[in-house]
C-alpha positions, 0 to 999 in steps of 0.5 A: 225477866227477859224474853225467852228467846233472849240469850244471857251474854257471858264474858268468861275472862280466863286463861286455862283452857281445860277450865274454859272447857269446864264452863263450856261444858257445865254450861251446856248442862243449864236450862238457859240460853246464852252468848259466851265470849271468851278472852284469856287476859286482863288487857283482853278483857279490857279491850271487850269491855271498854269497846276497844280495838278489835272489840269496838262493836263487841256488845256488853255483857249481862255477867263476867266471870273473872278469874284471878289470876290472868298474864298480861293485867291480873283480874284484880286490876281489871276489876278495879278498872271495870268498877271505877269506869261509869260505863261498866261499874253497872255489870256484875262480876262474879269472881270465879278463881281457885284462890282460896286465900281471905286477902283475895276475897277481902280485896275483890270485894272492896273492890265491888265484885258481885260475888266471889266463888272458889272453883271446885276441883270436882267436875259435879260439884263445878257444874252445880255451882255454874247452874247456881249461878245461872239459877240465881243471876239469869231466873232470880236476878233483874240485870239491865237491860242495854236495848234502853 
């Protein structure tokens, strides 16, 4: 468990920005609070993960959400790269993308996503699974620390 005062980091890697807004917007909803960074692409989201170009001081994030399909690098690749990496493989990442499709879910498990969640189209149903996830990954979940 971490100090109160402490804000979770969350990446949210994703394109639309109608369902940027969502997030936003289902997260201002939960009890916790937190940094949110956004980046709309898998080269993007790379770049903030590994430490590169303009994101060279960027801090690591507790959680990513990850959508799928993203231009440039698509997010299985950026899971795949993140996973494969010993400096990131550690944060989780939660798949968060409308495919429904059992090849995508199979495949961003064998590649080590943490979970995989279909987004609902319903705006309730969107903002009670966002404060499950926070629930489950922010009060349940021990995540490390990087002040170690």
């Amino acid at each position: 468990m971490r100090n109160n005062m402490q804000a979770f980091k969350i990446l949210l890697v994703e394109d639309n920005p109608g369902d940027v807004r969502l997030t936003q917007e289902a997260l201002k909803e939960g009890s916790f609070q937190y940094d949110l960074t956004v980046v709309t692409d898998g080269e993007e989201a790379l770049a903030y993960l590994l430490n590169k170009g303009q994101y060279v001081t960027a801090p690591k994030p507790d959680i990513v959400f990850l959508d799928l399909n993203l231009p440039r690098k698509g997010g299985e690749e950026v899971l795949a790269e993140l996973k494969s990496n010993e400096k990131t493989r550690h944060i989780p990442v939660i798949v968060l993308t409308t495919s429904e499709a059992g090849p995508d879910i199979m495949h961003s498990y064998q590649l080590h996503a943490n979970c995989y969640i279909t987004k609902p189209v319903d705006i309730n149903r969107f903002i009670e699974v966002i404060k499950g996830i926070e629930n489950f990954w922010f009060n349940i979940v021990t995540l490390p620390s990087y002040n170690q």
